[in-house]
GUTIKE-237168 format. One record per residue: x negated, y negated, z negated of N, C-alpha, C in turn; residue number from 1; residue in one letter. Coordinates in Angstrom, 3 decimals. Layout:
N
node neast:X; nnorth:Y; nup:Z; caeast:X; canorth:Y; caup:Z; ceast:X; cnorth:Y; cup:Z; i:NUM; aa:A
...
//
This chain:
147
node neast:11.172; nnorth:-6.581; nup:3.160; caeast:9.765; canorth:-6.234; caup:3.112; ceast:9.055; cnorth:-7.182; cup:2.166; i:1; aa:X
node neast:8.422; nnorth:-6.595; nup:1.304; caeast:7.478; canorth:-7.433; caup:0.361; ceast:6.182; cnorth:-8.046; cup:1.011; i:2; aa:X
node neast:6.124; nnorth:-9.245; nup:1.061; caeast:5.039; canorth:-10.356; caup:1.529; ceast:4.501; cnorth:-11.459; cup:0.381; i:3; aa:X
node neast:4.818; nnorth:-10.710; nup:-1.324; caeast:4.050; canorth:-11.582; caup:-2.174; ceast:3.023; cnorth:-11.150; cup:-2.128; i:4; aa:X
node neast:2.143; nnorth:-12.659; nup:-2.697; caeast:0.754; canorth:-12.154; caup:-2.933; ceast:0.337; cnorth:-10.867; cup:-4.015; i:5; aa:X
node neast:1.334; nnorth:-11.009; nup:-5.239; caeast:1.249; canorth:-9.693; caup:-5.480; ceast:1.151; cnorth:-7.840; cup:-5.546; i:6; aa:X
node neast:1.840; nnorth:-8.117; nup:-4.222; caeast:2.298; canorth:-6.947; caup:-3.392; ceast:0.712; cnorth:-6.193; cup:-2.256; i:7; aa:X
node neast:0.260; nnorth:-7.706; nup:-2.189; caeast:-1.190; canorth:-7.596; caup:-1.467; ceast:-1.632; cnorth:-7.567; cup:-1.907; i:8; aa:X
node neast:-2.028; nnorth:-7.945; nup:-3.110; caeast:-3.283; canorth:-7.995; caup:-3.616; ceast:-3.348; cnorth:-6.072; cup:-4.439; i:9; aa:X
node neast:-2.183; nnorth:-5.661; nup:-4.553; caeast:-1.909; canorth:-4.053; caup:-4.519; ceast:-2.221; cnorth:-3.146; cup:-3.695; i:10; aa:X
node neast:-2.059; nnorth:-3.654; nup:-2.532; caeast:-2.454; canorth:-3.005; caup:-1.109; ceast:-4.136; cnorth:-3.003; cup:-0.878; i:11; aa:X
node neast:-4.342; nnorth:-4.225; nup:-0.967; caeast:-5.996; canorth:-5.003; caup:-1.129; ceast:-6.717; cnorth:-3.806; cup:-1.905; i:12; aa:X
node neast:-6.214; nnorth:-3.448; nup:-3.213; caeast:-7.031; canorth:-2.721; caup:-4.192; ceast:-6.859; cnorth:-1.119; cup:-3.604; i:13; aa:X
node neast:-5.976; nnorth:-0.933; nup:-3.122; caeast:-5.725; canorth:0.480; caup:-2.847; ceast:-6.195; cnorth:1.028; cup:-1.702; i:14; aa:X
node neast:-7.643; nnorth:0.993; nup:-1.725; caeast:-8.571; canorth:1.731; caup:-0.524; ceast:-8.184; cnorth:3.185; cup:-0.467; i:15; aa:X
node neast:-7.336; nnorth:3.771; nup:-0.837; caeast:-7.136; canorth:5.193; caup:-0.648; ceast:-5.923; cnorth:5.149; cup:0.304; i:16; aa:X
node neast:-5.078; nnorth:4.063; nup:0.133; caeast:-4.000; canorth:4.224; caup:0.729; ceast:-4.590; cnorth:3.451; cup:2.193; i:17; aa:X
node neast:-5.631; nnorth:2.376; nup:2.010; caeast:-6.017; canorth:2.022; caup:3.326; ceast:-6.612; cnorth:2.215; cup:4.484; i:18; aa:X
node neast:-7.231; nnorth:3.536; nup:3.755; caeast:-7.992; canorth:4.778; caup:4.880; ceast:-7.164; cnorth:5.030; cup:5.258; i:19; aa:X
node neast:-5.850; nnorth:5.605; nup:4.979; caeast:-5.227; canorth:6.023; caup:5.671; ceast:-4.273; cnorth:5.573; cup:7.031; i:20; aa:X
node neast:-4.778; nnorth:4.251; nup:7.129; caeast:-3.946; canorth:3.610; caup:8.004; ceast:-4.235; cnorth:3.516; cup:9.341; i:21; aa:X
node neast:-3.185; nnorth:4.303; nup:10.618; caeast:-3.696; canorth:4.509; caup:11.606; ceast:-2.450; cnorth:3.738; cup:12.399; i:22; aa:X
node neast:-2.626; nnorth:2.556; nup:12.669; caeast:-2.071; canorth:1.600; caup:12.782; ceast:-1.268; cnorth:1.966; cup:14.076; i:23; aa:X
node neast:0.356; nnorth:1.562; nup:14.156; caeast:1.288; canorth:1.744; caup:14.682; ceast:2.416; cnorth:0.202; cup:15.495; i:24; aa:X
node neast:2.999; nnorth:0.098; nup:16.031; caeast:3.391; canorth:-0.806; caup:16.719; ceast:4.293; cnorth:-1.278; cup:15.486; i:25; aa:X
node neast:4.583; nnorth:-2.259; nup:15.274; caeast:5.497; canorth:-2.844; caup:14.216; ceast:4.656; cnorth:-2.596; cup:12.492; i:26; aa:X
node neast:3.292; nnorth:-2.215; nup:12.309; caeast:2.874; canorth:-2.036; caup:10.963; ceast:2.604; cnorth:-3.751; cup:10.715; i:27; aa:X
node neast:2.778; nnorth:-3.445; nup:9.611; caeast:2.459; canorth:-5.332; caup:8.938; ceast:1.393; cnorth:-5.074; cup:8.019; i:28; aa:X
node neast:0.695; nnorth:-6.322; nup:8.357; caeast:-0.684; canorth:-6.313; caup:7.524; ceast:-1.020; cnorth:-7.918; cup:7.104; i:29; aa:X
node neast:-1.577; nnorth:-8.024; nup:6.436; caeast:-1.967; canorth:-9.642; caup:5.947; ceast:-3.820; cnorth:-9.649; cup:6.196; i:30; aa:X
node neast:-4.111; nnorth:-10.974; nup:6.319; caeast:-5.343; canorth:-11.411; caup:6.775; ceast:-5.856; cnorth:-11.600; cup:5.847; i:31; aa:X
node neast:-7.265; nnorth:-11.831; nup:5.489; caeast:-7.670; canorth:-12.375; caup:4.440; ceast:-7.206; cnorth:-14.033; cup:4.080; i:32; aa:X
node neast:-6.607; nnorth:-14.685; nup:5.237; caeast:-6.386; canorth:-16.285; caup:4.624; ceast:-5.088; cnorth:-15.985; cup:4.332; i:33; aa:X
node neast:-4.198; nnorth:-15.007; nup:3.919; caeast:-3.235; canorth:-14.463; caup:3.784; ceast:-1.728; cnorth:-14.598; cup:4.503; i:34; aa:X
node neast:-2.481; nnorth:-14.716; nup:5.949; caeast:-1.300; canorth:-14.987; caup:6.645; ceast:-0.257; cnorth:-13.327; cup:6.766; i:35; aa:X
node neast:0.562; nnorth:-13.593; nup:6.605; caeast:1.252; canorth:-11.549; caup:7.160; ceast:1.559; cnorth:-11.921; cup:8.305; i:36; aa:X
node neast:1.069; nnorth:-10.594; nup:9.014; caeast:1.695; canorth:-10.584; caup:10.744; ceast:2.125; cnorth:-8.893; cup:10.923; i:37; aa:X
node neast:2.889; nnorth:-9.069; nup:12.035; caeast:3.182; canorth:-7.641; caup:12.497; ceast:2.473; cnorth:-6.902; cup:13.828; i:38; aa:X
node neast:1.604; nnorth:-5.717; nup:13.813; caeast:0.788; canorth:-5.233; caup:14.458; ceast:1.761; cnorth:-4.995; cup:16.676; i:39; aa:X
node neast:1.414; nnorth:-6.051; nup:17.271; caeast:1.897; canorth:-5.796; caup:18.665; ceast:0.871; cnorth:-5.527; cup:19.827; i:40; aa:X
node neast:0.534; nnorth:-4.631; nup:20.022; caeast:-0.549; canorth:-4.422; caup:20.437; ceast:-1.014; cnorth:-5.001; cup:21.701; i:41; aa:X
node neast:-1.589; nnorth:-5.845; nup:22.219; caeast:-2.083; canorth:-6.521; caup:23.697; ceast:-0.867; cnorth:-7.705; cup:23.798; i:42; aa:X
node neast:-0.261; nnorth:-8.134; nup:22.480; caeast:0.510; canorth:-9.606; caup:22.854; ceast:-0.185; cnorth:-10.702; cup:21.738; i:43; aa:X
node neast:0.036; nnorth:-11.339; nup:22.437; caeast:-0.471; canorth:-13.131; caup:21.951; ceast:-1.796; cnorth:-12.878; cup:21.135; i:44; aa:X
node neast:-2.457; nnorth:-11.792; nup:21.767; caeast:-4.443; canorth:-12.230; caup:21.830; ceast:-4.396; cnorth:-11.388; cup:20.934; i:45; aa:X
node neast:-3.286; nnorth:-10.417; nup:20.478; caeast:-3.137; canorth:-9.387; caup:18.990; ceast:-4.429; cnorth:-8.486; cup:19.153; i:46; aa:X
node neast:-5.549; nnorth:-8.641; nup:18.226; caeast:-7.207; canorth:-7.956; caup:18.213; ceast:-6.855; cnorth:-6.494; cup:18.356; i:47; aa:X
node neast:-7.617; nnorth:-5.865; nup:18.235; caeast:-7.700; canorth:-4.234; caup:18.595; ceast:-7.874; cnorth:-4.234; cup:16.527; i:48; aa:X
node neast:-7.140; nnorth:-2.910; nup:16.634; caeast:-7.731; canorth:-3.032; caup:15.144; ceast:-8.683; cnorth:-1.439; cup:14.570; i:49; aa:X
node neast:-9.459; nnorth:-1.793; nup:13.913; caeast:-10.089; canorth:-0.157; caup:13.697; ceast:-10.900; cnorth:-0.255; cup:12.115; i:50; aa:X
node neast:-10.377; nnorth:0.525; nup:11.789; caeast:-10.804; canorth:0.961; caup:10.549; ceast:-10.846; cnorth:-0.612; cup:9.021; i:51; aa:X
node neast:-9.410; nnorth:-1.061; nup:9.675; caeast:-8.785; canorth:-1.831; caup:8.501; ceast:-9.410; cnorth:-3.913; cup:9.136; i:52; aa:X
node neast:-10.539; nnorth:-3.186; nup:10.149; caeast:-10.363; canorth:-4.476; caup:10.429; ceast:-10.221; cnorth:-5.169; cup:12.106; i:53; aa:X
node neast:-10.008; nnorth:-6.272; nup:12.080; caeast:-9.233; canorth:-6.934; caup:13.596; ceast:-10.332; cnorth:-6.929; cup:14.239; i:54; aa:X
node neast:-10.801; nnorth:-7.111; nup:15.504; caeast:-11.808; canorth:-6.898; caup:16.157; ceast:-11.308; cnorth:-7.841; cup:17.427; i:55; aa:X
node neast:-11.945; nnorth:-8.575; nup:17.997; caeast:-11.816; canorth:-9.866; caup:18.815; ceast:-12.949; cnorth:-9.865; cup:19.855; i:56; aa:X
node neast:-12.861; nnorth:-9.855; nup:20.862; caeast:-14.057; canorth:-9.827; caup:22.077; ceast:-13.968; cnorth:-11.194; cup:23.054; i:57; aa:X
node neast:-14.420; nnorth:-11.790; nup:22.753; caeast:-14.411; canorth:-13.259; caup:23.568; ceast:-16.010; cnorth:-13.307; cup:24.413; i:58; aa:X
node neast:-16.475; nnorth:-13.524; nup:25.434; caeast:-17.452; canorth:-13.767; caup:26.288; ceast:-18.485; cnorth:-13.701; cup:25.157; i:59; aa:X
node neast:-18.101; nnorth:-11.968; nup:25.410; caeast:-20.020; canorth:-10.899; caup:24.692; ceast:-19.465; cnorth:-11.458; cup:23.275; i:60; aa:X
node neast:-19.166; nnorth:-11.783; nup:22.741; caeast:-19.352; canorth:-12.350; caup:21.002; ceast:-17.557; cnorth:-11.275; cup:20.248; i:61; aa:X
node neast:-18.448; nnorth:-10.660; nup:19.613; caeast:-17.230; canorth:-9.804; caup:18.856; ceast:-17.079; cnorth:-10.065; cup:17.728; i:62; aa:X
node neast:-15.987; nnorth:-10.419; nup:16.997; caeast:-15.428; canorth:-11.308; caup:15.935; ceast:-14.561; cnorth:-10.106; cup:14.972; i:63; aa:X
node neast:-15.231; nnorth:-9.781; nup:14.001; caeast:-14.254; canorth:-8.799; caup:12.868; ceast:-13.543; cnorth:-9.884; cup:11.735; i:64; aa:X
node neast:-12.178; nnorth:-9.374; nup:11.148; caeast:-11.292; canorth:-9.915; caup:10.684; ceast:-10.759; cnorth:-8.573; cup:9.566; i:65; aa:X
node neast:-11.138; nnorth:-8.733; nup:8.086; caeast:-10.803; canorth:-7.938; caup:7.507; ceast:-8.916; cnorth:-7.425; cup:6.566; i:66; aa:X
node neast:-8.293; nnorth:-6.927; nup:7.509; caeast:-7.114; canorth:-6.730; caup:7.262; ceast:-6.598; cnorth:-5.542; cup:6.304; i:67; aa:X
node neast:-5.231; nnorth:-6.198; nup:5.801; caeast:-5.126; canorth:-5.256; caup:4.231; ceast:-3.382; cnorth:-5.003; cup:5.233; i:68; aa:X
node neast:-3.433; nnorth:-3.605; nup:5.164; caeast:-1.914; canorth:-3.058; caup:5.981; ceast:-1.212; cnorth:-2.806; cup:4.781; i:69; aa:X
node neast:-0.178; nnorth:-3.294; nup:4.770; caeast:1.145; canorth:-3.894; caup:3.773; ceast:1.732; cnorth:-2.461; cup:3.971; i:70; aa:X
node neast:2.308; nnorth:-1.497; nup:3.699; caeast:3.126; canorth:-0.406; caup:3.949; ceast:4.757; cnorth:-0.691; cup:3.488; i:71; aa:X
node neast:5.416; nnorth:-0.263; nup:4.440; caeast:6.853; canorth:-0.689; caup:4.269; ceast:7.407; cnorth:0.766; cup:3.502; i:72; aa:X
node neast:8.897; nnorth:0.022; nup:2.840; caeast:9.042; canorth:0.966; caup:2.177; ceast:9.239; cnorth:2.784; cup:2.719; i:73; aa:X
node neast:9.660; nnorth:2.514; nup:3.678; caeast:10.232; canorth:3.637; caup:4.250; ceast:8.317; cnorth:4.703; cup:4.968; i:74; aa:X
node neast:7.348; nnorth:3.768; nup:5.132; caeast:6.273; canorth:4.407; caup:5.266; ceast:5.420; cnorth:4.828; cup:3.728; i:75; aa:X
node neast:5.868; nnorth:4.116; nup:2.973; caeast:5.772; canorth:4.934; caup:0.999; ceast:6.263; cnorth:6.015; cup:1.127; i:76; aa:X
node neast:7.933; nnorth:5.851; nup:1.602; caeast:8.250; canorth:7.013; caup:1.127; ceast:7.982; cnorth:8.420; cup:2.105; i:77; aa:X
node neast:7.206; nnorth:8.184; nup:2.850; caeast:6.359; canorth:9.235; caup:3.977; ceast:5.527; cnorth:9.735; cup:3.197; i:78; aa:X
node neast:4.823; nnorth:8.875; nup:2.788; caeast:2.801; canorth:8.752; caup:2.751; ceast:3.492; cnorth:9.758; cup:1.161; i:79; aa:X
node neast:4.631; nnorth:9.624; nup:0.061; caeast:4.461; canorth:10.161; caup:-0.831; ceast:4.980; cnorth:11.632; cup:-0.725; i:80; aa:X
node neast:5.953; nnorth:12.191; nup:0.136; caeast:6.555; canorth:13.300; caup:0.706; ceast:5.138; cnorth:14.082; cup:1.130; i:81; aa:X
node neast:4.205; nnorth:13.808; nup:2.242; caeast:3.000; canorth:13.991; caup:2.636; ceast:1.881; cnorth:14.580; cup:1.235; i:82; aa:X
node neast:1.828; nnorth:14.272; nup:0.557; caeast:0.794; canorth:13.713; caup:-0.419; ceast:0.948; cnorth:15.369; cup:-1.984; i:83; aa:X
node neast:2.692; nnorth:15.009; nup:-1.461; caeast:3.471; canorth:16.183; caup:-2.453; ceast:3.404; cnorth:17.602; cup:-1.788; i:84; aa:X
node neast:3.860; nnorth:17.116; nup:-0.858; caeast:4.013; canorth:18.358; caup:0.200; ceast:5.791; cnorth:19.135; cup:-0.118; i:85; aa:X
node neast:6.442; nnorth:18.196; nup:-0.394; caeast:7.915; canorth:18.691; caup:-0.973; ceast:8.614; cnorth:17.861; cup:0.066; i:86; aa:X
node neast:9.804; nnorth:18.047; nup:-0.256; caeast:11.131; canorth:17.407; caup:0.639; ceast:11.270; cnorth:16.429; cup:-0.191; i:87; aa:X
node neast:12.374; nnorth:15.252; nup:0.679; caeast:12.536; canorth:13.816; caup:0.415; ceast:13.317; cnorth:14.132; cup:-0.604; i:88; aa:X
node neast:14.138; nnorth:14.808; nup:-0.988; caeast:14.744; canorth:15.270; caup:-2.386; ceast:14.177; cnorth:15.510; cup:-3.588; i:89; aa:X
node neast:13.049; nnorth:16.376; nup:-3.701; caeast:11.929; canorth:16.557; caup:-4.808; ceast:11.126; cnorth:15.410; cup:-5.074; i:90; aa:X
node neast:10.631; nnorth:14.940; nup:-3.846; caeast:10.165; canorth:13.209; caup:-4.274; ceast:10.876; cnorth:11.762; cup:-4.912; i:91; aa:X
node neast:12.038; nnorth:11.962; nup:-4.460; caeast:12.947; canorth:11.201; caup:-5.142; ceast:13.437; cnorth:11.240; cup:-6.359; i:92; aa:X
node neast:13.683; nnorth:12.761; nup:-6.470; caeast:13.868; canorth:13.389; caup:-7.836; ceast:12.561; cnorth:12.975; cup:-8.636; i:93; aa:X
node neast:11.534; nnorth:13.681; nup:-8.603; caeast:10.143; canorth:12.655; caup:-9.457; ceast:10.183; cnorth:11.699; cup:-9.490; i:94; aa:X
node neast:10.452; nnorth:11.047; nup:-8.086; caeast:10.053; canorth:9.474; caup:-8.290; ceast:11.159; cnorth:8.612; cup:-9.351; i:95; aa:X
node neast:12.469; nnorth:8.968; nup:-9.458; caeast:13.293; canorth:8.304; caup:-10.245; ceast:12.899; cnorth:8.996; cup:-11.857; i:96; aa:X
node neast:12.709; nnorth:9.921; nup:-11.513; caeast:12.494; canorth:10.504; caup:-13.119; ceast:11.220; cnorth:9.517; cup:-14.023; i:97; aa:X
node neast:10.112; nnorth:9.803; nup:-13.013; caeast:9.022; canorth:9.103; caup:-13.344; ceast:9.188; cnorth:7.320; cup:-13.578; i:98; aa:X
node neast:10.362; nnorth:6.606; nup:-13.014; caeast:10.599; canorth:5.579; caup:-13.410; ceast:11.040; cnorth:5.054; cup:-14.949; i:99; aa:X
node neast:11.457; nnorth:6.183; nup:-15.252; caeast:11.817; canorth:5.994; caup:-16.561; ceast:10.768; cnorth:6.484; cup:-18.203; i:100; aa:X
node neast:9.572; nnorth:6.654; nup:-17.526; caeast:8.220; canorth:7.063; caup:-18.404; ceast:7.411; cnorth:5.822; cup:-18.635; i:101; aa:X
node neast:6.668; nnorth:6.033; nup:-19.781; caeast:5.991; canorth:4.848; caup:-19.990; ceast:4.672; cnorth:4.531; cup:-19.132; i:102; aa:X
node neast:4.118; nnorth:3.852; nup:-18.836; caeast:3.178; canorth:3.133; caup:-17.885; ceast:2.216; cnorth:2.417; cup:-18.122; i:103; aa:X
node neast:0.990; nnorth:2.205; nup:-18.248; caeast:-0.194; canorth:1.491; caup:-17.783; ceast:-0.912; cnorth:1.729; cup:-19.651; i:104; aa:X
node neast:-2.205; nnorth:1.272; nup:-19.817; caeast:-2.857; canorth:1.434; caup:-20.977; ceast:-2.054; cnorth:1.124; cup:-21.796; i:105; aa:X
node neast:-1.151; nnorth:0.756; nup:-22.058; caeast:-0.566; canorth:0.566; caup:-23.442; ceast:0.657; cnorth:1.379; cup:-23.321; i:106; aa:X
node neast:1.660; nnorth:1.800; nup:-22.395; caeast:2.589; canorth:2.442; caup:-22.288; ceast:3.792; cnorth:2.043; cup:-22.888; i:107; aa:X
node neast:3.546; nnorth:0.452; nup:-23.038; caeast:4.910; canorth:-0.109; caup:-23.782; ceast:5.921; cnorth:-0.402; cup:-22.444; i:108; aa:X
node neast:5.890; nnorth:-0.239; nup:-21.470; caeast:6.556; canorth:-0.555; caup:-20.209; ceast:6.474; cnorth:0.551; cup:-19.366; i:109; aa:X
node neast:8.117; nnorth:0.273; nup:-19.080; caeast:7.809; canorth:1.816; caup:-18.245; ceast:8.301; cnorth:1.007; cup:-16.360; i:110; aa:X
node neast:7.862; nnorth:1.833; nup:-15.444; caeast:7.272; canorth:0.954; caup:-14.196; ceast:8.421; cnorth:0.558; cup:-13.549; i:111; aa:X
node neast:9.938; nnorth:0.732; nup:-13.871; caeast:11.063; canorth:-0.176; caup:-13.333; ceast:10.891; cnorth:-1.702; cup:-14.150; i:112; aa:X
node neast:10.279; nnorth:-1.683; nup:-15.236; caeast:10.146; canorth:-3.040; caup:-15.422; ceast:9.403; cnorth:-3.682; cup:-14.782; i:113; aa:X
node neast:8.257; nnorth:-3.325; nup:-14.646; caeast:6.603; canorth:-3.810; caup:-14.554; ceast:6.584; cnorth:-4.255; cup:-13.206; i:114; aa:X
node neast:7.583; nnorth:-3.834; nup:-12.057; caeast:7.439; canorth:-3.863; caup:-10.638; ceast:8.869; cnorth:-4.273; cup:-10.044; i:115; aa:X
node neast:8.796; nnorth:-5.577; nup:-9.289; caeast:9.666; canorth:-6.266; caup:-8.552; ceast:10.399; cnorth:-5.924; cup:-7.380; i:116; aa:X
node neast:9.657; nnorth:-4.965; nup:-6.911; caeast:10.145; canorth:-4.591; caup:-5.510; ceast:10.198; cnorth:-2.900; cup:-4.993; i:117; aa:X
node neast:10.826; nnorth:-2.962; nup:-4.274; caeast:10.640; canorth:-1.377; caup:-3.779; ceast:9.091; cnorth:-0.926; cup:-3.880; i:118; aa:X
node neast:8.980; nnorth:-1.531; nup:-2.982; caeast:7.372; canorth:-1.437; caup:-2.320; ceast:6.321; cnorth:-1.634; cup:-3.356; i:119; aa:X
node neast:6.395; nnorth:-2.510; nup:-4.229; caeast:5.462; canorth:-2.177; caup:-5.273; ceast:5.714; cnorth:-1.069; cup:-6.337; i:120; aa:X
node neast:6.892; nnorth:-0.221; nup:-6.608; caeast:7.021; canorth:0.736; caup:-7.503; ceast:6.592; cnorth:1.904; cup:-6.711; i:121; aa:X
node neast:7.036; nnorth:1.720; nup:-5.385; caeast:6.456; canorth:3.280; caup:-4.815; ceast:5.255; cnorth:3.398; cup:-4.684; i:122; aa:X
node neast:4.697; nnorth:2.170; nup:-4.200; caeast:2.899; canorth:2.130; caup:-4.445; ceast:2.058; cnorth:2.392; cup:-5.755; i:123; aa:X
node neast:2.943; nnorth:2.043; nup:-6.427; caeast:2.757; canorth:2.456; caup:-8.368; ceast:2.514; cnorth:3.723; cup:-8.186; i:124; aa:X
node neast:3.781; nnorth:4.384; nup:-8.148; caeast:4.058; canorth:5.685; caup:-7.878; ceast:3.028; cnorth:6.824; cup:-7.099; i:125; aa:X
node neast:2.615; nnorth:6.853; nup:-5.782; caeast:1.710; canorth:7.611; caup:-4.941; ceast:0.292; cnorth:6.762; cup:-5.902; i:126; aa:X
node neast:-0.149; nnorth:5.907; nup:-6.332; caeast:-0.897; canorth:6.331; caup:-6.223; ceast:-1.398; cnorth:6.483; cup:-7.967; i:127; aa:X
node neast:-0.650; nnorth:6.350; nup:-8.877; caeast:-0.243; canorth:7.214; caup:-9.911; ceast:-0.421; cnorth:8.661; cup:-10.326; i:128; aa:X
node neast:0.265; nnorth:9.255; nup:-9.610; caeast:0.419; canorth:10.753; caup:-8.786; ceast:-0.780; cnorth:11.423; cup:-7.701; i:129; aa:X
node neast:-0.973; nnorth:10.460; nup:-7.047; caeast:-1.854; canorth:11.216; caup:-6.163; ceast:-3.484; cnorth:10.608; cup:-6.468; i:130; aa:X
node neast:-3.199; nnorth:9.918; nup:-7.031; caeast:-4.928; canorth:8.866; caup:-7.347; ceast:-5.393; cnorth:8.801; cup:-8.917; i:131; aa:X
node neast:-4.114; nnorth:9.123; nup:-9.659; caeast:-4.515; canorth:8.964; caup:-10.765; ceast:-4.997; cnorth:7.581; cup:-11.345; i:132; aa:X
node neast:-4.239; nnorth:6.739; nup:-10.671; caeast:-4.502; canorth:5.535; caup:-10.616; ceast:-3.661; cnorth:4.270; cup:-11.210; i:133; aa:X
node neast:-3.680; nnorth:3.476; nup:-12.165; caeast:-2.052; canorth:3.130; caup:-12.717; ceast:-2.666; cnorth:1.284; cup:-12.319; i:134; aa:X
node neast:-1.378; nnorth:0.436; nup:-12.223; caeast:-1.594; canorth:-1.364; caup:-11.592; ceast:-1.879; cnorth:-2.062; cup:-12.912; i:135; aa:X
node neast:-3.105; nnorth:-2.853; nup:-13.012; caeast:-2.613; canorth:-3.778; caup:-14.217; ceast:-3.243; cnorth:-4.820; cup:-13.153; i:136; aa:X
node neast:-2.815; nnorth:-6.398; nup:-13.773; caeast:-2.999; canorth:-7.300; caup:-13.012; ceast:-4.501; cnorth:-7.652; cup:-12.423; i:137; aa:X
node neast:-5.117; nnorth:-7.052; nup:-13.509; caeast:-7.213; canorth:-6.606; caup:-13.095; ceast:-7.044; cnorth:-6.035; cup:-11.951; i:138; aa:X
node neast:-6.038; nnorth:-5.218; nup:-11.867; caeast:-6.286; canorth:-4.341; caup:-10.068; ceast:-6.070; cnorth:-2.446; cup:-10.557; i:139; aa:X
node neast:-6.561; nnorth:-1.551; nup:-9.711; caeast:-6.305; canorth:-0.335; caup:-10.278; ceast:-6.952; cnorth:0.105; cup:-10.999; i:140; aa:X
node neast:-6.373; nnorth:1.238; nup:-11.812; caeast:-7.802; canorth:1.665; caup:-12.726; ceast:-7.013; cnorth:3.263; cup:-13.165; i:141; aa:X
node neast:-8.392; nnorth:4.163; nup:-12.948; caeast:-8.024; canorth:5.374; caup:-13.534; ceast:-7.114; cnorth:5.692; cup:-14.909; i:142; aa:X
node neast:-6.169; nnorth:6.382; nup:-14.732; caeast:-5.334; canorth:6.462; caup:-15.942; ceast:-5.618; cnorth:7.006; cup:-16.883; i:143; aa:X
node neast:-7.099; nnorth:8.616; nup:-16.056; caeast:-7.100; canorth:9.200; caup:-17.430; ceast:-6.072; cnorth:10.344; cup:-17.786; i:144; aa:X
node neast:-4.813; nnorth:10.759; nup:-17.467; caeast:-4.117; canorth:11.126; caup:-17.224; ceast:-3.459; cnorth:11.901; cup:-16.299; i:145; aa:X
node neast:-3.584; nnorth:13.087; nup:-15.336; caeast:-2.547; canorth:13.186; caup:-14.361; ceast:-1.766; cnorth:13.661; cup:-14.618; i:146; aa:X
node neast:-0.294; nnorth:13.753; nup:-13.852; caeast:1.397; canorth:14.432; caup:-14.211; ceast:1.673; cnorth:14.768; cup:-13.029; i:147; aa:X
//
């Protein structure tokens, strides 16, 4: 599972993918002081969480905590099956094809270079495809482009 700051600060920018998060027992998310933890619901004081952020109730005083949910690879490759509306075969099929196309405003790199980890190429990927959205280290930005 990817826990660089890079990987978050991807997640961080990608409010489309963070609406969507309807948080599940074992989801991992990072804090803003960038600690990563894994979502256990009612153990060791674990906050209620709603709508991306932690929520804390101590005697009347309620404490929000703004959390960025990390998506594992195997929930990419959901959220992009979903998104297509095809089988894990047709997505894979794009998704490897599309690895080998050029990428971001200049298009001198194509996104098996540009991206370290599973988890950051499939996040490339959905939201590429579904956002029209391509990574430069500024954060996301419309491509201009859809395929």
């Amino acid at each position: 599972m990817d826990k660089s700051s890079r990987y978050i600060d991807m997640c961080k920018g990608a409010r489309e993918i963070q609406e969507t998060w309807n948080h599940k027992t074992g989801d991992i998310f990072a804090t803003e002081e960038g600690e990563v933890l894994f979502w256990v619901p009612g153990k060791y004081g674990a906050p209620e969480i709603k709508n991306g952020f932690g929520v804390t109730r101590t005697d009347k005083v309620v404490t929000l905590a703004r959390y960025t949910w990390l998506p594992r690879y195997s929930q990419l490759i959901e959220t992009a099956q979903e998104g297509a509306g095809t089988s894990f075969r047709d997505v894979t099929f794009h998704f490897y094809s599309w690895l080998d196309t050029p990428y971001g405003p200049e298009a001198e790199q194509r996104p098996k270079e540009l991206f370290s980890t599973n988890e950051q190429v499939w996040l490339a990927y959905i939201m590429e495809k579904r956002y029209d959205k391509m990574w430069s280290e500024a954060g996301w930005r419309k491509s201009g482009a859809k395929g």
